[in-house]
N, C-alpha and C positions, 0 to 999 in steps of 0.2 A: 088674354084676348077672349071674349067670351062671341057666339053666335053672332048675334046680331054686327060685330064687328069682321069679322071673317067675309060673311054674307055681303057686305061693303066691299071688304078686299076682293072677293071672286064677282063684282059687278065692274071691279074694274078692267079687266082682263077677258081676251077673246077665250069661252072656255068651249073645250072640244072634249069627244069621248075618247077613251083610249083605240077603238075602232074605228075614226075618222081623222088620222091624220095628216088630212092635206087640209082641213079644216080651219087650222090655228094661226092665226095672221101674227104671223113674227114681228111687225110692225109695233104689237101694242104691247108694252113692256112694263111692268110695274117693277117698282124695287123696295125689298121691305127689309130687316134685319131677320137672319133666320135663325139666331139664338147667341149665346153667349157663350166664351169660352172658359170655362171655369179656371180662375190663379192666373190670368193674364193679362192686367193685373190682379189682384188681391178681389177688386171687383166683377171681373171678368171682362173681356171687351166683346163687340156687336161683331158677326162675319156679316156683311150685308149681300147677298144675290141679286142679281135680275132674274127675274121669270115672263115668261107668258103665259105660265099654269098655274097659277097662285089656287086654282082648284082640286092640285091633287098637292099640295102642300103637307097638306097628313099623312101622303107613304111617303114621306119621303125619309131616304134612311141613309145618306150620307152626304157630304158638299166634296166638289171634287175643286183643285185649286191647279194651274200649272205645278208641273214641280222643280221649274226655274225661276218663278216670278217670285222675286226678290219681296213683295209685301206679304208672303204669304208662307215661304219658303216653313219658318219655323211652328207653324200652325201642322203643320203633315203628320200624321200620326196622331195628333189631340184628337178627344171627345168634344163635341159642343151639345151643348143644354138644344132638342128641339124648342122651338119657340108655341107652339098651338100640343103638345105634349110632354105634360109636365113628367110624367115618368120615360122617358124616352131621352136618350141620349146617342149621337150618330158620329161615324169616323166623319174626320176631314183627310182626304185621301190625295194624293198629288197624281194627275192623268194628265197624258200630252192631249189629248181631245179639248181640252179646253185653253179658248185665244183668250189668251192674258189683257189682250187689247180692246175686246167687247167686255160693254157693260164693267160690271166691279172683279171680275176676273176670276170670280166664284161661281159655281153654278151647283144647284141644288139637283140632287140627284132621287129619282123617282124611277126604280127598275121595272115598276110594274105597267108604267103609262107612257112610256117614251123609249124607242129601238137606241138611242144612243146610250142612255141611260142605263139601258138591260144590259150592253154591252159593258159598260163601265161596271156596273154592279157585279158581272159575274168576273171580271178582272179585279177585283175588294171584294168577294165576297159579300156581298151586299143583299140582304133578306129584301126581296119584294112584296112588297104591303098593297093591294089591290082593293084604293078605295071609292072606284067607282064602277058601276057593274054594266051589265048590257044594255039593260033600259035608260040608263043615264041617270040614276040615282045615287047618291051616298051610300055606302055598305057600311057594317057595324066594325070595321076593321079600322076607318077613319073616325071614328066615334061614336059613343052611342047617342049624343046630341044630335048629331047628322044624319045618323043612321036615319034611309028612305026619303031625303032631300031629293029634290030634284036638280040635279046641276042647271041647268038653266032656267030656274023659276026666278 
């Protein structure tokens, strides 16, 4: 996925700063594939998320799944290939926080930009990656392509 596609993807989604969250209108929900699972098959398959933050999609550092929901069940404990970083690879983690019954019943986990998120990540041990800063810019920790973006430009 290069820039200029991303850039697309974060115009479709309400984006807010991590310091304004009553901002983010729940309403608007993109769905993308958030990486691959490596040997499941031979080729890997797609975990797809809903989000409304398709803007901090670069910290993100794990997918959390029910860990009763039966399509997902055997996914718990893999790595999946991040999809927008190619060296990066994230647990799929099973947490009762997440309804099986919204959206595809994965949810993309970002501890740095979301209090629920924090909370799951420090229950997985989950490293928070903070890629967007006070001013509302990309930080060099979501890339260096991004790095000094302005999220809402």
């Amino acid at each position: 996925m290069n820039v200029d596609q991303v850039r697309k993807l974060i115009g479709l989604a309400s984006c807010y700063l991590w310091f304004a969250p009553n901002f983010s209108n729940k309403d608007s929900v993109s769905t993308e594939p958030i990486g691959k699972v490596p040997g499941d098959p031979p080729e890997g398959i797609e975990l797809v998320v809903a989000t409304t933050r398709l803007e901090t999609m670069l910290g993100d550092t794990g997918v959390a799944v029910h860990p009763e929901d039966p399509r997902y069940q055997h996914l718990i404990g893999r790595q999946i290939q991040h999809p927008l970083v190619p060296d990066r690879v994230i647990p799929i983690v099973g947490d009762t926080f997440v309804d099986r019954e919204f959206g595809t019943g994965a949810v993309k986990l970002t501890p740095a930009h979301d209090h629920t998120d924090w909370e799951a990540g420090l229950r997985h041990h989950l490293p928070a990656i903070s890629v967007i800063d006070e001013a509302g810019n990309m930080t060099s920790a979501a890339d260096t392509q991004f790095a000094g973006e302005l999220v809402f430009s």
